[in-house]
PDBQT receptor file of N, H, CA, C and O in Angstrom, charges set to zero:
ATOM      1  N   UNK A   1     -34.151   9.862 -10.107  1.00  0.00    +0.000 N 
ATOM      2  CA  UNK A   1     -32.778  10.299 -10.247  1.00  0.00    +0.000 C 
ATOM      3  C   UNK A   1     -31.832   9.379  -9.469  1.00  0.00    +0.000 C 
ATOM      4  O   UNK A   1     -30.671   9.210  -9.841  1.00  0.00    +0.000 OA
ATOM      5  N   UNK A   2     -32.402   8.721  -8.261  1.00  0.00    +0.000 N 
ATOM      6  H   UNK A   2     -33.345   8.859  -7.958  1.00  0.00    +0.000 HD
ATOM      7  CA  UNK A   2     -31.403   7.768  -7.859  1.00  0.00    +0.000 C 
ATOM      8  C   UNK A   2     -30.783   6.619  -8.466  1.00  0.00    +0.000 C 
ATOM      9  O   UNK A   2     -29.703   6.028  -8.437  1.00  0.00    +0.000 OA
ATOM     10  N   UNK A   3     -31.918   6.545  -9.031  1.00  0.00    +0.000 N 
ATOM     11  H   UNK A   3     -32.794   7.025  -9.054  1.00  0.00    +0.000 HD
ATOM     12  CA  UNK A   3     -31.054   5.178 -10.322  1.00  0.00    +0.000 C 
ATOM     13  C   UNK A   3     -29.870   5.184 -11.099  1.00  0.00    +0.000 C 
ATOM     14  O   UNK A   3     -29.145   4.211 -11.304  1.00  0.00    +0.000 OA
ATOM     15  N   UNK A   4     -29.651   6.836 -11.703  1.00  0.00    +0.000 N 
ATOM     16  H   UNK A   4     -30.240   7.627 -11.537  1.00  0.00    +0.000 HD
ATOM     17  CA  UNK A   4     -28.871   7.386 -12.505  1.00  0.00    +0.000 C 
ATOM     18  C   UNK A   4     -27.592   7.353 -11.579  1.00  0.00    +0.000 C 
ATOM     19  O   UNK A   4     -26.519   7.106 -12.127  1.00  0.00    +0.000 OA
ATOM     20  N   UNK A   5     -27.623   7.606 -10.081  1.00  0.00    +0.000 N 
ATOM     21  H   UNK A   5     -28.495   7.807  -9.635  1.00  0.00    +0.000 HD
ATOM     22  CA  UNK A   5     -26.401   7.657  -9.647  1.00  0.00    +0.000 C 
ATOM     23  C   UNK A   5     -25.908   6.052  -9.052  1.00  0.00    +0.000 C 
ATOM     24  O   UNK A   5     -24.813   5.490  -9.066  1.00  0.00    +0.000 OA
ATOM     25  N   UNK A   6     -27.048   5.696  -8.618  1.00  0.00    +0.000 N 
ATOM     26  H   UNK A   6     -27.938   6.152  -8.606  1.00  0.00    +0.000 HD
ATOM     27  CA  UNK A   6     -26.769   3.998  -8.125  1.00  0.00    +0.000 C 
ATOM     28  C   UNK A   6     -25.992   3.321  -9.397  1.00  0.00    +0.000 C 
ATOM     29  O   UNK A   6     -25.051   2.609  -9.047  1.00  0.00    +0.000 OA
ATOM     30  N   UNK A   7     -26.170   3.392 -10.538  1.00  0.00    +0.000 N 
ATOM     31  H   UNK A   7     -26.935   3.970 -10.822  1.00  0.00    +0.000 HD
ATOM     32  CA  UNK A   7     -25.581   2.864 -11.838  1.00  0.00    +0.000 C 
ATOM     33  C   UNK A   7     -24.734   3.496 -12.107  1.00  0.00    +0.000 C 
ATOM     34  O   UNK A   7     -23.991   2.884 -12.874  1.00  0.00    +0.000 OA
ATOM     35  N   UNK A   8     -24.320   4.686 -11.838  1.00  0.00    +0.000 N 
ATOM     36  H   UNK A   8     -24.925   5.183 -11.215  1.00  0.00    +0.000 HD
ATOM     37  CA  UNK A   8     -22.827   5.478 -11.949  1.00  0.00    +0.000 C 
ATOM     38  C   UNK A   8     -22.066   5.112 -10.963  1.00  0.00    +0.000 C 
ATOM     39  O   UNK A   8     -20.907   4.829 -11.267  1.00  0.00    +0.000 OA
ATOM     40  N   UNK A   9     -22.387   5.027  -9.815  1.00  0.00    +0.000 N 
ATOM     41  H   UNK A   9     -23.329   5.257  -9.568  1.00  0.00    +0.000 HD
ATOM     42  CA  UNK A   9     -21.488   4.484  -8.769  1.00  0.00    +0.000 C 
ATOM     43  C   UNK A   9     -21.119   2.625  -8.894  1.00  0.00    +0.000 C 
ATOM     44  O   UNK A   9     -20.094   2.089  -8.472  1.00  0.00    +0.000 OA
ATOM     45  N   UNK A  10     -22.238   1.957  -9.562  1.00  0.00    +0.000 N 
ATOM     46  H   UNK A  10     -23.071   2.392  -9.904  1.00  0.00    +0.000 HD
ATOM     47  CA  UNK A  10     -21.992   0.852  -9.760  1.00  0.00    +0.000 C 
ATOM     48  C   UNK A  10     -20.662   0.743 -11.028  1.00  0.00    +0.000 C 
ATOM     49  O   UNK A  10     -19.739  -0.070 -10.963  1.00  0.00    +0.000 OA
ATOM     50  N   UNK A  11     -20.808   1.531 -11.884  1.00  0.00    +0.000 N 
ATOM     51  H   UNK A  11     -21.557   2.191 -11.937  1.00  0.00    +0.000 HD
ATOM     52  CA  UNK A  11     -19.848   1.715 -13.221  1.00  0.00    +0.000 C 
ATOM     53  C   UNK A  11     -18.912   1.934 -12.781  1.00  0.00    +0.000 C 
ATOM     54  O   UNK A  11     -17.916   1.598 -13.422  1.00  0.00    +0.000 OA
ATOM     55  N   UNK A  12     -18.687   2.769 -11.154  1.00  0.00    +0.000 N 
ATOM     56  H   UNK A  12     -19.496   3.042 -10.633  1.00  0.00    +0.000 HD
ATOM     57  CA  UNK A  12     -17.515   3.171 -11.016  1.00  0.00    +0.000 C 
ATOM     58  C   UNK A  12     -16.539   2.255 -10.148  1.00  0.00    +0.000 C 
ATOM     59  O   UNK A  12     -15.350   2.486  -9.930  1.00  0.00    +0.000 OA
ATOM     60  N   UNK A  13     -17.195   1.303  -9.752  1.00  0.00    +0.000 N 
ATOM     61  H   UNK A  13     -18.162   1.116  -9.929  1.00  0.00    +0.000 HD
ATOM     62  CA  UNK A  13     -16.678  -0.115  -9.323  1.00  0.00    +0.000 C 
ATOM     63  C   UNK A  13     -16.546  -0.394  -9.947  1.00  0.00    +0.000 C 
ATOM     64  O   UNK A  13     -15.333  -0.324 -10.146  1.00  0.00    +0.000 OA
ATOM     65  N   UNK A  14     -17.241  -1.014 -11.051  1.00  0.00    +0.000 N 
ATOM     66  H   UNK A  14     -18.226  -1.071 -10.889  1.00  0.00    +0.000 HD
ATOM     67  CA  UNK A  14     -16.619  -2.524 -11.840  1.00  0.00    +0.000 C 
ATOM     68  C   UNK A  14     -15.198  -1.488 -13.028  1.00  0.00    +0.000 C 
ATOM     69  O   UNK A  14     -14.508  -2.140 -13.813  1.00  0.00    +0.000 OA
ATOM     70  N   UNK A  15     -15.042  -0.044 -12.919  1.00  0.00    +0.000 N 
ATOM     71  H   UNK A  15     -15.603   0.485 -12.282  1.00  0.00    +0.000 HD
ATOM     72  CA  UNK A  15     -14.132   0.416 -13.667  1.00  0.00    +0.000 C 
ATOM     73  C   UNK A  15     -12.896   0.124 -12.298  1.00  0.00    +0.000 C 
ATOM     74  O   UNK A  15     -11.878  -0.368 -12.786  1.00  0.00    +0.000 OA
ATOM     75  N   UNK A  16     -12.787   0.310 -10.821  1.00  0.00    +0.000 N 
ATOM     76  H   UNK A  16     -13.613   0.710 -10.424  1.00  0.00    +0.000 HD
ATOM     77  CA  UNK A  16     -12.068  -0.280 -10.139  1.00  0.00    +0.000 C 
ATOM     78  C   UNK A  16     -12.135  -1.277  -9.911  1.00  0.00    +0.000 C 
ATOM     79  O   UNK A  16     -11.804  -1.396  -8.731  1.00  0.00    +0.000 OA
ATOM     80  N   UNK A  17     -12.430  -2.383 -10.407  1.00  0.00    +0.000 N 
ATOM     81  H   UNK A  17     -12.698  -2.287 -11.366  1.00  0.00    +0.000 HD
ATOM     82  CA  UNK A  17     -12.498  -3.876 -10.442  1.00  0.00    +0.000 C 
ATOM     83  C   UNK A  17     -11.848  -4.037 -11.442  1.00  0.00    +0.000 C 
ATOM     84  O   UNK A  17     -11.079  -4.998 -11.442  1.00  0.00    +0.000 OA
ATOM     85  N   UNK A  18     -11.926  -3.040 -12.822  1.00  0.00    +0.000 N 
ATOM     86  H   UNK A  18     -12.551  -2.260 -12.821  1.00  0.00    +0.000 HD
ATOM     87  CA  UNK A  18     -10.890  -3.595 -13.824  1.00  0.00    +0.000 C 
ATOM     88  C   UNK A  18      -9.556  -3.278 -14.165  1.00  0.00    +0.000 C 
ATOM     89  O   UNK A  18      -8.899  -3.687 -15.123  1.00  0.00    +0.000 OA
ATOM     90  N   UNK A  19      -9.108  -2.182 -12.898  1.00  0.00    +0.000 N 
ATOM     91  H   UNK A  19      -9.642  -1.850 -12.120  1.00  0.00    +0.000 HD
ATOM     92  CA  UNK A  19      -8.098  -1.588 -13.101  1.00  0.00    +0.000 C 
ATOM     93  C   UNK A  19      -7.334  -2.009 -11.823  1.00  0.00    +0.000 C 
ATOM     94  O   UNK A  19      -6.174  -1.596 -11.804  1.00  0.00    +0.000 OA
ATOM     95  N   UNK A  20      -7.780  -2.851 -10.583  1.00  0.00    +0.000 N 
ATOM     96  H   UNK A  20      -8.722  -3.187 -10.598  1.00  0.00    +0.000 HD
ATOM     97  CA  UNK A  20      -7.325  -3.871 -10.190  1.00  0.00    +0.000 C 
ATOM     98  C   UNK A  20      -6.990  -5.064 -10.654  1.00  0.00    +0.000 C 
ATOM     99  O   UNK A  20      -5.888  -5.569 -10.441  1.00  0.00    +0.000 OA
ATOM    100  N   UNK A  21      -7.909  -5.607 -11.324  1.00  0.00    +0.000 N 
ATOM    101  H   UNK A  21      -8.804  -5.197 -11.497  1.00  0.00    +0.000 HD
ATOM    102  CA  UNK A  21      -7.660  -7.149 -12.598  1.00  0.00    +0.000 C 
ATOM    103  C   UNK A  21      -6.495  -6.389 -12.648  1.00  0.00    +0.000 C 
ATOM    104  O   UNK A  21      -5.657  -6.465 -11.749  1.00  0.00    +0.000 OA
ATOM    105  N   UNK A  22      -6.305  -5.337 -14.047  1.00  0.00    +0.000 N 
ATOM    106  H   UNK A  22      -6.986  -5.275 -14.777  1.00  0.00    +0.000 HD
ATOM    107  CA  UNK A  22      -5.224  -5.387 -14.906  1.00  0.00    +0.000 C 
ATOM    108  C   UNK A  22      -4.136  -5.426 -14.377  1.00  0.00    +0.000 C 
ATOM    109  O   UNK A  22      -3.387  -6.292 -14.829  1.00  0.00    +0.000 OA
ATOM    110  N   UNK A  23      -3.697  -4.720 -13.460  1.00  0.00    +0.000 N 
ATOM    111  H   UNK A  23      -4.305  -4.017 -13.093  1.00  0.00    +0.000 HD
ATOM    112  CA  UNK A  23      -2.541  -4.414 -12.601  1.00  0.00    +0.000 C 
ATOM    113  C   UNK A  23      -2.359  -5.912 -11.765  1.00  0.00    +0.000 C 
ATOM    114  O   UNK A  23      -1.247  -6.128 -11.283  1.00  0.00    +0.000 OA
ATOM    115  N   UNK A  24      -3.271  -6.788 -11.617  1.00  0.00    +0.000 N 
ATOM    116  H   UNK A  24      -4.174  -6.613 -12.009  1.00  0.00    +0.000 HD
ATOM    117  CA  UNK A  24      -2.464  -8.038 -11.386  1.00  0.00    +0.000 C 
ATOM    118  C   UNK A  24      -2.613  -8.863 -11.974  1.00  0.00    +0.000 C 
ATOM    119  O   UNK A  24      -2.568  -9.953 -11.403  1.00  0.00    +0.000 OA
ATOM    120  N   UNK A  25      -2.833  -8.833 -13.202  1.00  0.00    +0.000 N 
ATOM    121  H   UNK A  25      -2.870  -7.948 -13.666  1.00  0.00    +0.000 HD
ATOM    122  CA  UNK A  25      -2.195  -9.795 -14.349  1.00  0.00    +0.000 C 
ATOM    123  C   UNK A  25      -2.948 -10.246 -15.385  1.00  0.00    +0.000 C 
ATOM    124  O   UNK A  25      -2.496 -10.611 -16.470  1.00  0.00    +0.000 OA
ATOM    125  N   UNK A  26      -4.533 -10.217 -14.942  1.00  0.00    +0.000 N 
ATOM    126  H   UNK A  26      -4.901  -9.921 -14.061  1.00  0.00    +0.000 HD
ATOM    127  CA  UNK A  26      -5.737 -11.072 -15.767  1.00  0.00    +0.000 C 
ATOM    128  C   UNK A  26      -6.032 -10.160 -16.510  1.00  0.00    +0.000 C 
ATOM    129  O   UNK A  26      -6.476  -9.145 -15.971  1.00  0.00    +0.000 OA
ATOM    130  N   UNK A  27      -5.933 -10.178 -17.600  1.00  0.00    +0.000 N 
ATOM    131  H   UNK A  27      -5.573 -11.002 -18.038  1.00  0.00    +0.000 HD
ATOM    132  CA  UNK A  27      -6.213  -8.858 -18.545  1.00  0.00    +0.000 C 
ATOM    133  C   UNK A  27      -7.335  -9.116 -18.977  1.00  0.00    +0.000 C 
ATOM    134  O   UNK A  27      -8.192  -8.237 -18.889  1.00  0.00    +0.000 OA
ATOM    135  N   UNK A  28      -7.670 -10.415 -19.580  1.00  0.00    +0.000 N 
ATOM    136  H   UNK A  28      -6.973 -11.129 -19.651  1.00  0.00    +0.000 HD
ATOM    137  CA  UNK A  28      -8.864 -10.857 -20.094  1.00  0.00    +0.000 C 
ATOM    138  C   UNK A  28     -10.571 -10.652 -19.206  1.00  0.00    +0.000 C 
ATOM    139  O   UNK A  28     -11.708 -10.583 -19.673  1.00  0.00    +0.000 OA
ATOM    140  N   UNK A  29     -10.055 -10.604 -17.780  1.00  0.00    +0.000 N 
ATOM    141  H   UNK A  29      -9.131 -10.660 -17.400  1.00  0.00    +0.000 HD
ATOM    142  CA  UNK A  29     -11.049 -10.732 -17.056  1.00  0.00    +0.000 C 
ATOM    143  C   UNK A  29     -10.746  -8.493 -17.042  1.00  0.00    +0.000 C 
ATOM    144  O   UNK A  29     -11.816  -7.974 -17.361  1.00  0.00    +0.000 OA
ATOM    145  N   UNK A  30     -10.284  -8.041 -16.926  1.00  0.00    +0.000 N 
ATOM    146  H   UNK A  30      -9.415  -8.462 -16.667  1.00  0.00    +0.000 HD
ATOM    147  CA  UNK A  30      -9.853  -6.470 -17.105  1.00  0.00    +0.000 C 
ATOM    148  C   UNK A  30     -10.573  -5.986 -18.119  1.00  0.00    +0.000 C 
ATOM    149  O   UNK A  30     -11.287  -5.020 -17.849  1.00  0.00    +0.000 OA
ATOM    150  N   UNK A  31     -10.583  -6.443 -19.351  1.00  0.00    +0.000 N 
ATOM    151  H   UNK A  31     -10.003  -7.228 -19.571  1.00  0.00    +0.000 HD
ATOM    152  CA  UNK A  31     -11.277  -6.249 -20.743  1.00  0.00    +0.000 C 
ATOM    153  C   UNK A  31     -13.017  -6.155 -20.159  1.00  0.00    +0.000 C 
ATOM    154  O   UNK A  31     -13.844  -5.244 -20.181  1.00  0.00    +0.000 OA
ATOM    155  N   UNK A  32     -13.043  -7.356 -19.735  1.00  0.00    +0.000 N 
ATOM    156  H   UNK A  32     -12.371  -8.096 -19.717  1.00  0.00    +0.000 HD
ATOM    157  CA  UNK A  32     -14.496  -7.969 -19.401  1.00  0.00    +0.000 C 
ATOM    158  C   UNK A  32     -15.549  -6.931 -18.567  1.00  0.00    +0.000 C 
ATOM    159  O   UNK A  32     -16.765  -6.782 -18.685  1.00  0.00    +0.000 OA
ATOM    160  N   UNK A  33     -14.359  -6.147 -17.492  1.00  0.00    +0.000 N 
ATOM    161  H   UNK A  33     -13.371  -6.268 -17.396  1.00  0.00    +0.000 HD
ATOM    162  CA  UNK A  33     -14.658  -5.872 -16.143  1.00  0.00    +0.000 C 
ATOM    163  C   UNK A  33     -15.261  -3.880 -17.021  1.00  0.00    +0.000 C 
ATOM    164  O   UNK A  33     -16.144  -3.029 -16.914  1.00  0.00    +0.000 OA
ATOM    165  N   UNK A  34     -14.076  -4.159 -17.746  1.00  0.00    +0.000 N 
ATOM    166  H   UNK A  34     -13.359  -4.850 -17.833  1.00  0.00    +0.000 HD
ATOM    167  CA  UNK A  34     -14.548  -2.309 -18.896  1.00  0.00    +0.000 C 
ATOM    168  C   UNK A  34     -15.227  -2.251 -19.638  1.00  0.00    +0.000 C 
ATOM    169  O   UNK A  34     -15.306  -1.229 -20.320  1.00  0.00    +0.000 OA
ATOM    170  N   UNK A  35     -16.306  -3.696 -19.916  1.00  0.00    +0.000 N 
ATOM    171  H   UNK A  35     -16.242  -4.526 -19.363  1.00  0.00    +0.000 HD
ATOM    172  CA  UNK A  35     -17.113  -3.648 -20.919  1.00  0.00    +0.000 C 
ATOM    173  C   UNK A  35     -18.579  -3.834 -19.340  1.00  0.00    +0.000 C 
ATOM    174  O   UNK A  35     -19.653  -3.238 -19.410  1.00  0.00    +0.000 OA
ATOM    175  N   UNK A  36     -18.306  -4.483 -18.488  1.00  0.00    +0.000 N 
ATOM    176  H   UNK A  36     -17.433  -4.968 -18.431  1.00  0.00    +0.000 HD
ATOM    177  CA  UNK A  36     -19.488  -4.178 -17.958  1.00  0.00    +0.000 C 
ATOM    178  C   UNK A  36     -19.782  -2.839 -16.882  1.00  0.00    +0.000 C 
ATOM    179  O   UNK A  36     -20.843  -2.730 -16.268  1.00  0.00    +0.000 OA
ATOM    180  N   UNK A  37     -18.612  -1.823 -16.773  1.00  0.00    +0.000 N 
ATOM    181  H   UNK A  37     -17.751  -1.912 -17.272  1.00  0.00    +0.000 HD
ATOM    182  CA  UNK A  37     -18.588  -0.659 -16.254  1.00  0.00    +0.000 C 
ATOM    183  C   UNK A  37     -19.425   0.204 -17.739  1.00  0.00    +0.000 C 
ATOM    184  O   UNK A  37     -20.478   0.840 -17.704  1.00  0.00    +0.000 OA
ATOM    185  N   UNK A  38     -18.385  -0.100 -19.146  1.00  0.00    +0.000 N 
ATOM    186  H   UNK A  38     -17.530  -0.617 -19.176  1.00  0.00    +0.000 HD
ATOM    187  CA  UNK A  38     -19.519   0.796 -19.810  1.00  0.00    +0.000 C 
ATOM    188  C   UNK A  38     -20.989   0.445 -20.073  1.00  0.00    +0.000 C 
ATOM    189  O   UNK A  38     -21.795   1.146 -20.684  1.00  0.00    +0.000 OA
ATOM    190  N   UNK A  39     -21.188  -0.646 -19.563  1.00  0.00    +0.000 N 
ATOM    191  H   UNK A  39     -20.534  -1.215 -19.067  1.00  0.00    +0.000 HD
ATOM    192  CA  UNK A  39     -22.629  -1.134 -19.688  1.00  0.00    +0.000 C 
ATOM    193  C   UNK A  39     -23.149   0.049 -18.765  1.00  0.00    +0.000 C 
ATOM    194  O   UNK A  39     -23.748   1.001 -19.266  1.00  0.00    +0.000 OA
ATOM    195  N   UNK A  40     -22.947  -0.023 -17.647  1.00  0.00    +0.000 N 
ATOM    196  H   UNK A  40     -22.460  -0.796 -17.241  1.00  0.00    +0.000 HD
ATOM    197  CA  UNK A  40     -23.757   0.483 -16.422  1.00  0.00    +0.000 C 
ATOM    198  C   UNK A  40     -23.483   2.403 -16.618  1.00  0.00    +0.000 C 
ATOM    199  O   UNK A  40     -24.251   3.248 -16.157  1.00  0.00    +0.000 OA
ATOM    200  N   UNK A  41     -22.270   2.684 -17.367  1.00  0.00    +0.000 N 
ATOM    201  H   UNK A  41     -21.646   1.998 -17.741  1.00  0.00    +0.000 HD
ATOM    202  CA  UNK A  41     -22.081   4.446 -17.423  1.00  0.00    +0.000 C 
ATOM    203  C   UNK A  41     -23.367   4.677 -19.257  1.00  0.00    +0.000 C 
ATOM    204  O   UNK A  41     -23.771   5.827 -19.426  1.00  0.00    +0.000 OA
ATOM    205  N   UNK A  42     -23.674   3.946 -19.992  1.00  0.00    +0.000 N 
ATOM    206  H   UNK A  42     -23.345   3.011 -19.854  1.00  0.00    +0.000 HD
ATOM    207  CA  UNK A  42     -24.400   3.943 -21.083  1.00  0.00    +0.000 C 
ATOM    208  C   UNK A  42     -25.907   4.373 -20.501  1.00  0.00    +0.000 C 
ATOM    209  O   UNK A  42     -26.566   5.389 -20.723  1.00  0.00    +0.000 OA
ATOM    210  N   UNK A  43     -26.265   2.930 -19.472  1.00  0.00    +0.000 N 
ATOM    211  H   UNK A  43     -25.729   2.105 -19.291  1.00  0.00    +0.000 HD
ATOM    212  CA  UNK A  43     -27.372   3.105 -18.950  1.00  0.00    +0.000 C 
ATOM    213  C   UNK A  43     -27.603   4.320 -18.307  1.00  0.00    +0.000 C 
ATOM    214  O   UNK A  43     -28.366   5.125 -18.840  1.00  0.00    +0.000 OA
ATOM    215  N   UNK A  44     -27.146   4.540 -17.408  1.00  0.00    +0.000 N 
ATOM    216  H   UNK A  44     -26.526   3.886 -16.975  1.00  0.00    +0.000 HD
ATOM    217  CA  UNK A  44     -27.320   6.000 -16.281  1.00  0.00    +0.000 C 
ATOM    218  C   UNK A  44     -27.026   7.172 -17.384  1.00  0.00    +0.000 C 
ATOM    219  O   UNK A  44     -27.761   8.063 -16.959  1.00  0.00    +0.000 OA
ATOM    220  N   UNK A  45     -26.488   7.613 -18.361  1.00  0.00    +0.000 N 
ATOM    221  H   UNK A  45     -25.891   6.889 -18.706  1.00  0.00    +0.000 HD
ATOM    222  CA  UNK A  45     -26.427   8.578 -19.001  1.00  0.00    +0.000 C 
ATOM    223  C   UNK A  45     -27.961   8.229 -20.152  1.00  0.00    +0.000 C 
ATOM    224  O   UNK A  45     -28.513   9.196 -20.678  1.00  0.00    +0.000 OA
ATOM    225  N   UNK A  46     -28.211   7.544 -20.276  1.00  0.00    +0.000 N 
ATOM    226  H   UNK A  46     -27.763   6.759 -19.849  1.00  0.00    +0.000 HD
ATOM    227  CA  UNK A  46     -29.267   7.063 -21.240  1.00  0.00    +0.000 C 
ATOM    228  C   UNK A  46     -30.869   7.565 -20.499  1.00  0.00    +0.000 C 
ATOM    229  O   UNK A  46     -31.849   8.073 -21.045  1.00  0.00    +0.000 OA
ATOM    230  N   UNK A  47     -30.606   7.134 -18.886  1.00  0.00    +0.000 N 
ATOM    231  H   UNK A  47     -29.810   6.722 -18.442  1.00  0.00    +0.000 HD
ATOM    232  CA  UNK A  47     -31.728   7.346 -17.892  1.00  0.00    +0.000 C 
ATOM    233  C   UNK A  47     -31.343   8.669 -17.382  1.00  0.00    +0.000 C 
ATOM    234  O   UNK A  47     -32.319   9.258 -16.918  1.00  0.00    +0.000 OA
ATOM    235  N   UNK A  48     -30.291   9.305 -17.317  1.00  0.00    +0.000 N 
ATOM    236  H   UNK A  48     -29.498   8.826 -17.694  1.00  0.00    +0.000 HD
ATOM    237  CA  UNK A  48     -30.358  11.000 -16.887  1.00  0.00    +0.000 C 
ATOM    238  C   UNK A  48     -30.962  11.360 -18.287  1.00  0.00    +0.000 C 
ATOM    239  O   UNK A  48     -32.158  11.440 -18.006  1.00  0.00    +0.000 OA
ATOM    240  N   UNK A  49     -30.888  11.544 -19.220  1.00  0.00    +0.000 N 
ATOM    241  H   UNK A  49     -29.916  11.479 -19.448  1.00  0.00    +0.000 HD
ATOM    242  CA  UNK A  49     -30.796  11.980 -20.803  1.00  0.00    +0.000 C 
ATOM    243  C   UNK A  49     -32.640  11.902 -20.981  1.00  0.00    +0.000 C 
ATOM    244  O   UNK A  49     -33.367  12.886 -21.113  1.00  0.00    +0.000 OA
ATOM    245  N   UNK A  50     -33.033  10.625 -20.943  1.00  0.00    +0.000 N 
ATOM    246  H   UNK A  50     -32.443   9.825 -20.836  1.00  0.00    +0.000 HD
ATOM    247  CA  UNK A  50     -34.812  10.572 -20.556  1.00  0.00    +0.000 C 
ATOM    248  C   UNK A  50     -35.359  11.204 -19.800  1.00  0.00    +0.000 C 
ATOM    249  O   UNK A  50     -36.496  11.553 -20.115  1.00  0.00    +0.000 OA
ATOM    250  N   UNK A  51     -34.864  11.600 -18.590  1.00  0.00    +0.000 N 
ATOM    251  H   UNK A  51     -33.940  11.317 -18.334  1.00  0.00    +0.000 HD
ATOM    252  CA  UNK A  51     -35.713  12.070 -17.549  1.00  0.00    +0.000 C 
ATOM    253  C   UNK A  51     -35.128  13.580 -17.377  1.00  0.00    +0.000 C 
ATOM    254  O   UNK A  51     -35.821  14.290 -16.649  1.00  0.00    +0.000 OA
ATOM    255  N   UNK A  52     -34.127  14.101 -17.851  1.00  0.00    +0.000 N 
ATOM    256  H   UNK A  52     -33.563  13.524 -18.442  1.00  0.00    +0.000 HD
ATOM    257  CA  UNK A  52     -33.859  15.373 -18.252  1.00  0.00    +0.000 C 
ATOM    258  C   UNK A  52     -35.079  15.873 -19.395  1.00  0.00    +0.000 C 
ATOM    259  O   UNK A  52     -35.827  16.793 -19.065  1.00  0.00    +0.000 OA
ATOM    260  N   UNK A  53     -35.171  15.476 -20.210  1.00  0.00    +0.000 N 
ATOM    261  H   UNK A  53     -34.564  14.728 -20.478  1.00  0.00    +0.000 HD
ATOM    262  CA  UNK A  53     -35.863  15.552 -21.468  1.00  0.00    +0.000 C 
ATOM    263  C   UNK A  53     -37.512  15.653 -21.094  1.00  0.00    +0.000 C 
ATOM    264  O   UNK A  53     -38.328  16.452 -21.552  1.00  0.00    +0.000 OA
ATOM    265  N   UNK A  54     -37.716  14.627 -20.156  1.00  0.00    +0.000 N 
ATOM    266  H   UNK A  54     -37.054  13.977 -19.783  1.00  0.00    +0.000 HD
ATOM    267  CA  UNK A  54     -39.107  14.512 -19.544  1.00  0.00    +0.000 C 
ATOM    268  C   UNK A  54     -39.249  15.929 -18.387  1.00  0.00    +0.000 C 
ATOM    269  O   UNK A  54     -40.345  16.410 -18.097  1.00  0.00    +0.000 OA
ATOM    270  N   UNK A  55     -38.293  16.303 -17.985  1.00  0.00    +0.000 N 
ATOM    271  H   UNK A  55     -37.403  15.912 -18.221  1.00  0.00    +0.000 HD
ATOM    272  CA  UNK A  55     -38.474  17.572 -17.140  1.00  0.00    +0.000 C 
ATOM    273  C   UNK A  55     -37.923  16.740 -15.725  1.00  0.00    +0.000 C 
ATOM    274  O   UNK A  55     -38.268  17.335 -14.704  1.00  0.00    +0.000 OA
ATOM    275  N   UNK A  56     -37.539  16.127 -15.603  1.00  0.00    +0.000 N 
ATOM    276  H   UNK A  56     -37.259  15.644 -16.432  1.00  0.00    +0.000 HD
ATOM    277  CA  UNK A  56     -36.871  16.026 -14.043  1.00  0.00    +0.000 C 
ATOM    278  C   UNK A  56     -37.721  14.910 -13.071  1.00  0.00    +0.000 C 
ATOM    279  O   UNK A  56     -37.203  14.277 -12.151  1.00  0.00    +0.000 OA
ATOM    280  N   UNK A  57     -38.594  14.855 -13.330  1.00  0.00    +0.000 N 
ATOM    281  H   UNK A  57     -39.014  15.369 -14.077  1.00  0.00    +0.000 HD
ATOM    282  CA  UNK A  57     -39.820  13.791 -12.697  1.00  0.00    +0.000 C 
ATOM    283  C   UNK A  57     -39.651  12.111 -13.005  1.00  0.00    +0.000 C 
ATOM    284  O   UNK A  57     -40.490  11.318 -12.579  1.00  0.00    +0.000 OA
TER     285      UNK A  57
């Protein structure tokens, strides 16, 4: 289960990494920064979703 939150908390940086970008100017690198936050919120819901399913173990 720690994985699931280490990768949610990681998602939840690079989503404040991209909402810093945007607000100072680099949008392109902002775009970039929300495609690798949903990388990391896909994964951890993908790995709670398995190991829910598996019973918790």
């Amino acid at each position: 289960m720690r994985h699931v939150y280490i990768r949610g908390m990681m998602g939840l940086i690079w989503m404040a990494a991209a909402v810093t970008t945007g607000i100072f100017g680099s949008f392109e690198m902002a775009v970039f920064y929300v495609v690798l936050a949903g990388v990391f919120f896909y994964n951890a819901y993908a790995l709670w979703k398995k190991e829910k399913d598996k019973g918790g173990k």
